[in-house]
BAVO-709523 format. One record per residue: residue in one letter; chain; x negated, y negated, z of N, C-alpha, C in turn. Coordinates in nm, 3 decimals. Each point is the difference from the previous one (the first is absolute). Last residue first. Layout:
<atoms>
ATOM; A; A; X; Y; Z; X; Y; Z; X; Y; Z
...
</atoms>
This chain:
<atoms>
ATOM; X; A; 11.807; -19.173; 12.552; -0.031; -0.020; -0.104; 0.001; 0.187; -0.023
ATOM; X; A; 0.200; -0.375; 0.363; -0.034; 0.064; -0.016; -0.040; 0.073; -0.179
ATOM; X; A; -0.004; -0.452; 0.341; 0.079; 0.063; -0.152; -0.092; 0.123; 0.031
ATOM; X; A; 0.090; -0.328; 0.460; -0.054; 0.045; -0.077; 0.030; 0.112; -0.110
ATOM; X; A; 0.188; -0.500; 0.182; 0.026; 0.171; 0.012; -0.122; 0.095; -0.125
ATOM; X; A; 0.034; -0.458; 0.414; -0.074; 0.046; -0.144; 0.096; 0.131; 0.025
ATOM; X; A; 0.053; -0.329; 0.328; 0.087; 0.054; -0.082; -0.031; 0.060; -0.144
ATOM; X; A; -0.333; -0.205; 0.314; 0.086; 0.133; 0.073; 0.096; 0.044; -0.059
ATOM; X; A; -0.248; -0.383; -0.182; -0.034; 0.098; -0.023; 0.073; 0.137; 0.085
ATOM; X; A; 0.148; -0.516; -0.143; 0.029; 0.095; 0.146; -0.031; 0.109; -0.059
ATOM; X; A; -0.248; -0.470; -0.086; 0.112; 0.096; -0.111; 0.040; 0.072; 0.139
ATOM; X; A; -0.306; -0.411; -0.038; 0.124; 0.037; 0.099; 0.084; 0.076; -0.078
ATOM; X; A; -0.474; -0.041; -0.052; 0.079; -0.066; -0.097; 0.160; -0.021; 0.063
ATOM; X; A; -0.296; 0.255; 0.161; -0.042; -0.152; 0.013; 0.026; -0.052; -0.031
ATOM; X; A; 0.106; 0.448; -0.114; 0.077; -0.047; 0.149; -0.073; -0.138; 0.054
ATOM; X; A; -0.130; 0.199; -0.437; 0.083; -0.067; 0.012; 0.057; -0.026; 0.119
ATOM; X; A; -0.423; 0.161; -0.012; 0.015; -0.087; -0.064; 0.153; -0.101; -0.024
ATOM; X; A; -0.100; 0.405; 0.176; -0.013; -0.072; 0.127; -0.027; -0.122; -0.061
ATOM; X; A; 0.092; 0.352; -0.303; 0.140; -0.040; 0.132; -0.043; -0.062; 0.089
ATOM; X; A; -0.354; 0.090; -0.312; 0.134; 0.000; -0.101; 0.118; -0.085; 0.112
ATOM; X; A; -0.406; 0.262; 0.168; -0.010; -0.186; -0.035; 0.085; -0.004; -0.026
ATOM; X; A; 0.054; 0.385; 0.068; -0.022; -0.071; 0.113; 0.039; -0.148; -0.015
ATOM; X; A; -0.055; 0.351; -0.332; 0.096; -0.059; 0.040; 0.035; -0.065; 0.128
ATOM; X; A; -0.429; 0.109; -0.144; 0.071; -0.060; -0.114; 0.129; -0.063; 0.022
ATOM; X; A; -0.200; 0.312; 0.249; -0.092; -0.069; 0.056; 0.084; -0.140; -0.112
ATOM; X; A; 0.103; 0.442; -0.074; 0.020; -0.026; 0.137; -0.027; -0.147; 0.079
ATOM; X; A; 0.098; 0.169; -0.509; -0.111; 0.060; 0.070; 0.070; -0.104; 0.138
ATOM; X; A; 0.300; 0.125; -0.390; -0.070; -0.093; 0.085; -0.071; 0.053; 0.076
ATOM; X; A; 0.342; 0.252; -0.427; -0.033; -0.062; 0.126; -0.131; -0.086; 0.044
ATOM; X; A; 0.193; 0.124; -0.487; 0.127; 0.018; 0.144; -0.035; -0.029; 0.146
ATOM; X; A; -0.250; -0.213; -0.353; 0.028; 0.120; -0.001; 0.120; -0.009; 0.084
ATOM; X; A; -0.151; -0.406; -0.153; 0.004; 0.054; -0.150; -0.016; 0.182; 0.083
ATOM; X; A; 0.272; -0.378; 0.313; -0.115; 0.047; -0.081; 0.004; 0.101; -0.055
ATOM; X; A; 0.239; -0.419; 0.301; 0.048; 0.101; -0.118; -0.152; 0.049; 0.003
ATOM; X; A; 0.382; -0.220; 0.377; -0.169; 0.019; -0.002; -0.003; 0.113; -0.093
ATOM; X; A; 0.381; -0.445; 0.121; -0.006; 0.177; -0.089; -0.174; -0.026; 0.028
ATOM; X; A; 0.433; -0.346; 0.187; -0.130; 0.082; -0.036; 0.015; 0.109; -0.054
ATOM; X; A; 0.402; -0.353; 0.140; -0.081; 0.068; -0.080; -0.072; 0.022; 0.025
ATOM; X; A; 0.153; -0.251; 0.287; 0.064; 0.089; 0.019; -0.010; 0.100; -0.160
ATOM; X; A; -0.129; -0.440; 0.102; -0.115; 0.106; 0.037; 0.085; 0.135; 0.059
ATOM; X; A; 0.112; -0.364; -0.461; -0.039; -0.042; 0.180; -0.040; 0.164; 0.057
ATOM; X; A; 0.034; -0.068; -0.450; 0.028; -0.135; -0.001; 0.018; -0.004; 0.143
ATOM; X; A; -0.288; 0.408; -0.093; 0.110; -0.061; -0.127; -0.002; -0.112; 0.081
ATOM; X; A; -0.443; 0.333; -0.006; 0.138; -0.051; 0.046; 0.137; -0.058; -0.102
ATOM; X; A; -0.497; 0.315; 0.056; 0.069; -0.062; -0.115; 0.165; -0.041; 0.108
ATOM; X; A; -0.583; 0.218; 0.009; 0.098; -0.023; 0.045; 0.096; -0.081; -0.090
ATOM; X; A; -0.370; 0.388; -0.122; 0.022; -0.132; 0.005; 0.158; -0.050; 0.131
ATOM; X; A; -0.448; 0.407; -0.270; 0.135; -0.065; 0.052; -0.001; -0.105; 0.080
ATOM; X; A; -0.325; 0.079; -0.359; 0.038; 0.188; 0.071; 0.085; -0.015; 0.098
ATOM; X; A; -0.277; -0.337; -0.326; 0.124; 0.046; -0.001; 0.087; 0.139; 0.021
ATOM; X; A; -0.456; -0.135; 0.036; 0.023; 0.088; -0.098; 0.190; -0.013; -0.003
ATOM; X; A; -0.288; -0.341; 0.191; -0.129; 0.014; -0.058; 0.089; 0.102; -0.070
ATOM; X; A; 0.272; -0.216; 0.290; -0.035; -0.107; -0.177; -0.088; 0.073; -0.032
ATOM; X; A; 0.350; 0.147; 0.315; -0.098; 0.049; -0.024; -0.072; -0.057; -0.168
ATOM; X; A; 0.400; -0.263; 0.338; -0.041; 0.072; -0.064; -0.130; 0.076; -0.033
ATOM; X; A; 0.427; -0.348; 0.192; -0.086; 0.081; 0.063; -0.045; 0.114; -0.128
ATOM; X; A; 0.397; -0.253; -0.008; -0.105; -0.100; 0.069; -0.116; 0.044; 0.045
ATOM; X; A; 0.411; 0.030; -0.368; -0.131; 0.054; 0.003; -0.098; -0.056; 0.118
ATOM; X; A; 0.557; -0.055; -0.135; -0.113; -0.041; 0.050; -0.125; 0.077; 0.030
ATOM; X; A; 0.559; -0.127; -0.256; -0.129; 0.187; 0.047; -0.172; -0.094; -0.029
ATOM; X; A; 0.564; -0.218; 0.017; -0.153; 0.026; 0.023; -0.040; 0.130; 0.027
ATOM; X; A; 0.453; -0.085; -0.244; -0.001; -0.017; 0.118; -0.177; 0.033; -0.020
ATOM; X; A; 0.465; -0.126; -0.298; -0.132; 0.087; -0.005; -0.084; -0.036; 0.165
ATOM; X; A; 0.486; 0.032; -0.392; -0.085; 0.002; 0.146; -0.046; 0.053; 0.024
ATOM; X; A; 0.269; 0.026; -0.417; -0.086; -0.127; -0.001; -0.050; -0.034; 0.147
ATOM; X; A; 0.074; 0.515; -0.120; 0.066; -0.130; -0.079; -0.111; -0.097; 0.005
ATOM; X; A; -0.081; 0.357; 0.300; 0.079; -0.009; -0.008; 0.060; -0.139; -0.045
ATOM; X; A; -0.448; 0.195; 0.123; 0.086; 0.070; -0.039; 0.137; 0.046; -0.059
ATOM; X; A; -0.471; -0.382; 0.029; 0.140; 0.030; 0.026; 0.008; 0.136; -0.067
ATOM; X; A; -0.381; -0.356; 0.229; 0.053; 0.095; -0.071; 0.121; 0.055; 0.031
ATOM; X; A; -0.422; -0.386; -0.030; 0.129; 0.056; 0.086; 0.047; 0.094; -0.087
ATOM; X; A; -0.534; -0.127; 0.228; 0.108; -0.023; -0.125; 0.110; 0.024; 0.029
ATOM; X; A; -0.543; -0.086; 0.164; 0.139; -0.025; 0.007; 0.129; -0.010; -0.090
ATOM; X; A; -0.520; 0.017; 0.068; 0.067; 0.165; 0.004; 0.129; -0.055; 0.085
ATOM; X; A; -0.329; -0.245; -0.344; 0.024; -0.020; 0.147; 0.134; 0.140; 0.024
ATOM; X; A; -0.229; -0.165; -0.433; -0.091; 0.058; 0.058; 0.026; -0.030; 0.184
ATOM; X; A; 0.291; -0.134; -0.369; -0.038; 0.152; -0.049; -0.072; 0.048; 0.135
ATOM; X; A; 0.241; -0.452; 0.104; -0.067; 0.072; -0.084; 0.025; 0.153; 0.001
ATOM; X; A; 0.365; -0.185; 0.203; -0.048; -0.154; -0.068; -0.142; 0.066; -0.065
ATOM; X; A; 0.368; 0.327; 0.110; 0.043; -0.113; 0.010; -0.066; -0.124; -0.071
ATOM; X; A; 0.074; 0.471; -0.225; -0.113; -0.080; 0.110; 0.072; -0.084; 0.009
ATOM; X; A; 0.218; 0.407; -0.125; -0.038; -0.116; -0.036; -0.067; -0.041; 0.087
ATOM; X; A; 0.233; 0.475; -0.108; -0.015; -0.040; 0.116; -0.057; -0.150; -0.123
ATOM; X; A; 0.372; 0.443; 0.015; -0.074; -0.060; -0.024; -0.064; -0.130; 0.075
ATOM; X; A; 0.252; 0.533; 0.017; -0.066; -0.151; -0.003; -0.052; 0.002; -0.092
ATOM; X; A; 0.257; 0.503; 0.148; -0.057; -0.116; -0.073; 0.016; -0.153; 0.008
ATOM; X; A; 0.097; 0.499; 0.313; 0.048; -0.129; -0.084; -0.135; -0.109; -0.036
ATOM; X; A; 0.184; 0.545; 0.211; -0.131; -0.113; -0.079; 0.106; -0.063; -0.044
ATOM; X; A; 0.030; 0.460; 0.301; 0.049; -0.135; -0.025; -0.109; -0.087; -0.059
ATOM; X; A; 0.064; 0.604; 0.094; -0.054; -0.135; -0.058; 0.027; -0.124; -0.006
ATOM; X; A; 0.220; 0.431; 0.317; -0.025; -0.065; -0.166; -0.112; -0.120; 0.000
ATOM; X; A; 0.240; 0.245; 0.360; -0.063; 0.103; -0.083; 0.012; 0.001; -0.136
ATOM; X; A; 0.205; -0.236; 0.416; 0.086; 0.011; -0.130; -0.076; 0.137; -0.132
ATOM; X; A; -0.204; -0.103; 0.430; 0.149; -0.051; 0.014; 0.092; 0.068; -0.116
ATOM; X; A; -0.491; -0.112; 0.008; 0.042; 0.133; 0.062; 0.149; 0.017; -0.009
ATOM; X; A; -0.223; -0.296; -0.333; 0.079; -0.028; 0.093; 0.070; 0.148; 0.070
ATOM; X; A; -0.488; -0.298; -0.244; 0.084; 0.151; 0.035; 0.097; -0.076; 0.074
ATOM; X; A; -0.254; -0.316; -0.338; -0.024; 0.016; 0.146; 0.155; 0.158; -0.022
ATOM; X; A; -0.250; -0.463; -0.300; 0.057; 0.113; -0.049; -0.006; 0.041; 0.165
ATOM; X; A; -0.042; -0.432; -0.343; -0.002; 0.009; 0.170; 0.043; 0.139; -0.029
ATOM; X; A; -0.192; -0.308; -0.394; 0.086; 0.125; 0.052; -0.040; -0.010; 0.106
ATOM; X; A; -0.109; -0.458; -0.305; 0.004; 0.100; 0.120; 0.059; 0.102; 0.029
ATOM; X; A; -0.272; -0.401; -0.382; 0.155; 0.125; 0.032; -0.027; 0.055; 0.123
ATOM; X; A; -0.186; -0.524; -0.147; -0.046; 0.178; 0.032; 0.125; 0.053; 0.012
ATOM; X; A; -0.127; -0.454; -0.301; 0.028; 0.026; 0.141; -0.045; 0.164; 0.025
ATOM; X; A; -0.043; -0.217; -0.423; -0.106; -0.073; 0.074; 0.064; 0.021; 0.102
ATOM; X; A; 0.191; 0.168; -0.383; 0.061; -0.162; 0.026; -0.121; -0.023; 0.099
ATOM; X; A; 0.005; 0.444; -0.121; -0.065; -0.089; -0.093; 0.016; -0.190; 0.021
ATOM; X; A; -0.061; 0.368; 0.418; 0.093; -0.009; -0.063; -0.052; -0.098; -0.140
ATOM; X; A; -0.275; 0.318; 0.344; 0.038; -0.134; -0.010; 0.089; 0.044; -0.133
ATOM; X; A; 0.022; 0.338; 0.432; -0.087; -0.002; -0.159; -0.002; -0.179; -0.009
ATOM; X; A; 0.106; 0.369; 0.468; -0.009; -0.086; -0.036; -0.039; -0.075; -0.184
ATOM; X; A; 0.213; 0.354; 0.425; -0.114; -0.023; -0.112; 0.022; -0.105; -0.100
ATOM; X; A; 0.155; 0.243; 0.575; 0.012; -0.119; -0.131; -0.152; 0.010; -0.131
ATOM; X; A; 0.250; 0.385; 0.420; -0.097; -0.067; -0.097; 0.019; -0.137; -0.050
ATOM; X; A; 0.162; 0.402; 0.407; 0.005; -0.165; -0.077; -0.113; -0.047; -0.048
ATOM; X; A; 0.126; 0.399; 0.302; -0.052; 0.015; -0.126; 0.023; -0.037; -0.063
ATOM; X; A; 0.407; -0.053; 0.271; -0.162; 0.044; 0.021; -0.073; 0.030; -0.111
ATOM; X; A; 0.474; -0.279; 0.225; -0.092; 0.113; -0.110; -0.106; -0.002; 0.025
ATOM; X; A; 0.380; -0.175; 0.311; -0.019; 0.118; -0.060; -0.056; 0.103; -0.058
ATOM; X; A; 0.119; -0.534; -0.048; 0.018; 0.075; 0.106; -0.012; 0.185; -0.025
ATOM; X; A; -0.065; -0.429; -0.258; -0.096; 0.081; -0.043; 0.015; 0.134; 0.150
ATOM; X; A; 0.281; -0.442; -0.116; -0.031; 0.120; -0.123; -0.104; 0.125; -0.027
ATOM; X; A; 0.144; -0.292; 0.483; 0.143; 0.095; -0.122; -0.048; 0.047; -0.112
ATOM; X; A; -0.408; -0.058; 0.360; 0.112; -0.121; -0.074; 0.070; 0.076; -0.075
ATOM; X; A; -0.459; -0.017; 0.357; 0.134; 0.040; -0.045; 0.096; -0.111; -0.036
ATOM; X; A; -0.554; 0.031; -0.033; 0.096; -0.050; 0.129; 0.137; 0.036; -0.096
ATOM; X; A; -0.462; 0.274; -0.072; 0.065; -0.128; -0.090; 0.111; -0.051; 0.141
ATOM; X; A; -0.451; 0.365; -0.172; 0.043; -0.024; 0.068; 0.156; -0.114; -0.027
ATOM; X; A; -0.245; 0.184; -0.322; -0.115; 0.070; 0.105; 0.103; -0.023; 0.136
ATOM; X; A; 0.051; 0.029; -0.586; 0.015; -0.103; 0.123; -0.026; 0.098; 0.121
ATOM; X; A; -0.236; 0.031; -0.514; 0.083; 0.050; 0.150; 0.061; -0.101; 0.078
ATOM; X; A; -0.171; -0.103; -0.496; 0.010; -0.023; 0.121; 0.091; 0.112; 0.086
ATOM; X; A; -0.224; -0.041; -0.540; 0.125; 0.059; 0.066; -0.034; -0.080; 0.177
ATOM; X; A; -0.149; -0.327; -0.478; 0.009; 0.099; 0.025; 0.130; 0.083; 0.106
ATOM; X; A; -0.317; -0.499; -0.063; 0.142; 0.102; -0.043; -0.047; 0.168; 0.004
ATOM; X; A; -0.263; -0.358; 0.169; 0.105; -0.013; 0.083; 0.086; 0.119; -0.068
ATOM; X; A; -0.324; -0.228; -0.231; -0.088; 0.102; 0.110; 0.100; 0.094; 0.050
ATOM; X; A; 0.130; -0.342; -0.288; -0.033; 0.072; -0.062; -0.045; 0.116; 0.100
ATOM; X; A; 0.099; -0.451; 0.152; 0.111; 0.113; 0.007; -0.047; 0.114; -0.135
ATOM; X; A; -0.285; -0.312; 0.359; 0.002; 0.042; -0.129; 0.081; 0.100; -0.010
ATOM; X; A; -0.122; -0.386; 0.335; 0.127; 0.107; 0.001; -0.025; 0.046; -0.127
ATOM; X; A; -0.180; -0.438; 0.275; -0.113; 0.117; -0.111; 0.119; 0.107; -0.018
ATOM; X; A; 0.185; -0.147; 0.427; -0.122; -0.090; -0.136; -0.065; 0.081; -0.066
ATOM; X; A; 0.433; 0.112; 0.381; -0.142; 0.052; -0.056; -0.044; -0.130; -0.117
ATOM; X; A; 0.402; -0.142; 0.324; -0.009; 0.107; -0.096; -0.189; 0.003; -0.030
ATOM; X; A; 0.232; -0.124; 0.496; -0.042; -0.059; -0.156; -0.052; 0.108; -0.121
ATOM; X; A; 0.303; -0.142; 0.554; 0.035; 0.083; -0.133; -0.127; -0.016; -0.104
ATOM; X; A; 0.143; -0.309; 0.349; -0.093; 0.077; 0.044; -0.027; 0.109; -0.072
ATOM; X; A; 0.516; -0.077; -0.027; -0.122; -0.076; 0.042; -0.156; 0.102; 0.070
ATOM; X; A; 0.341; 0.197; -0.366; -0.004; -0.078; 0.057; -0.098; -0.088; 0.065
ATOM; X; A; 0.202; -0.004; -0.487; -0.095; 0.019; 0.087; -0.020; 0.005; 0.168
ATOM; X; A; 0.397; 0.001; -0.455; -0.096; -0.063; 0.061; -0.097; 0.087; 0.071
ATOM; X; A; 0.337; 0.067; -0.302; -0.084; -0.008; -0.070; -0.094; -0.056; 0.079
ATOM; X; A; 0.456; -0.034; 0.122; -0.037; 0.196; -0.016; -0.154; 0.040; -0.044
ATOM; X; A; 0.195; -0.449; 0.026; -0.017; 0.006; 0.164; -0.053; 0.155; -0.022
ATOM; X; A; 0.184; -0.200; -0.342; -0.123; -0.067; 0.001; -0.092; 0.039; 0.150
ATOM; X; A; 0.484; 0.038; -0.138; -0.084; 0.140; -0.099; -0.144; -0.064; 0.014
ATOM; X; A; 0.309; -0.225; 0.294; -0.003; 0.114; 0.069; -0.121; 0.078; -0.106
ATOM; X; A; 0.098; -0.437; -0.136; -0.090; 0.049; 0.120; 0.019; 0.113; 0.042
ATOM; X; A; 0.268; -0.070; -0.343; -0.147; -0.005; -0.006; -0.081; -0.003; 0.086
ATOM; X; A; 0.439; 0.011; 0.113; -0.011; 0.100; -0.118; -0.181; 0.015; -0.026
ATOM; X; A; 0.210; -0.391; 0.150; -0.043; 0.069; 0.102; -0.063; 0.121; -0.060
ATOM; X; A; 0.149; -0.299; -0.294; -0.133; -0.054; 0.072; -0.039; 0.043; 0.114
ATOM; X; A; 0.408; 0.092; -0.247; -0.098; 0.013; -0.077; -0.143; 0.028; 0.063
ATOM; X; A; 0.402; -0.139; 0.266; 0.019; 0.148; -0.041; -0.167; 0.022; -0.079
ATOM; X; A; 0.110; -0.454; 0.011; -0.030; 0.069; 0.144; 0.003; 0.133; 0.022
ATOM; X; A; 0.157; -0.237; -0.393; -0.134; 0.010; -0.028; -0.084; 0.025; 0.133
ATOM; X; A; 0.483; 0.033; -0.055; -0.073; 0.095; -0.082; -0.150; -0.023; 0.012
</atoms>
């Protein structure tokens, strides 16, 4: 039992990680932060296969964490999908690393590594290895030059920007 236990945990400890070469933003003022986010671009994955005109908005929660709606079109189905979070800092307030769950008691990293600190006008955001990304901002779209940096930022990062799908809005 206590080998079951102690894996168990590494694995829920492994969802909350970082990857390498990975570093969350400093100074991270999640007051700035809240609010609606476009997602702009994102690397594919079963929950978000599909939708378009993906929002997350963001509020702080009274316990001192943040609520999250993920909202996004499903041509497909020719409906709306949203599901609600929540999110926690890992180790400070002021480092744009936290985990968050959709589901129960598992929670998995949402990494801020990249950001617009002067207006918070978008940002990059991974999870617990680099087969997450998301490139978010406060419109639906990216000036040219913006999202350049954005993806040539993370393909240094060894993300696989060619598998960006771009959100339509």
């Amino acid at each position: 039992m206590r080998k079951f236990a102690a894996t168990l945990f590494l694995l829920l400890l492994g969802c909350t990680g970082i990857p390498e070469n990975v570093r969350p933003v400093d100074g991270f003022e999640v007051e700035r932060y809240m609010g609606r986010w476009y997602e702009i671009a994102r690397l594919d994955h079963s929950f978000e296969r599909g939708l378009s005109r993906v929002t997350a908005d963001y509020r702080l929660r009274e316990d001192g964490g943040v609520s999250v709606l993920n909202r996004g079109y499903s041509a497909k189905d020719q409906a709306w999908k949203e599901i609600e979070g929540k999110g926690y800092f890992v180790d400070r307030s002021d480092r744009g690393h936290l985990k968050v769950s959709f589901f129960g008691p598992f929670y998995g990293s949402y990494i801020v590594f990249a950001l617009d600190r002067e207006h918070y006008r978008h940002a990059l955001v991974c999870g617990p290895d680099r087969s997450y990304l998301w490139i978010l901002a406060r419109e639906p779209a990216l000036q040219g030059d913006v999202l350049n940096s954005l993806t040539a930022e993370a393909e240094a990062l060894g993300f696989d920007t060619r598998g960006l799908i771009w959100v339509e809005h």
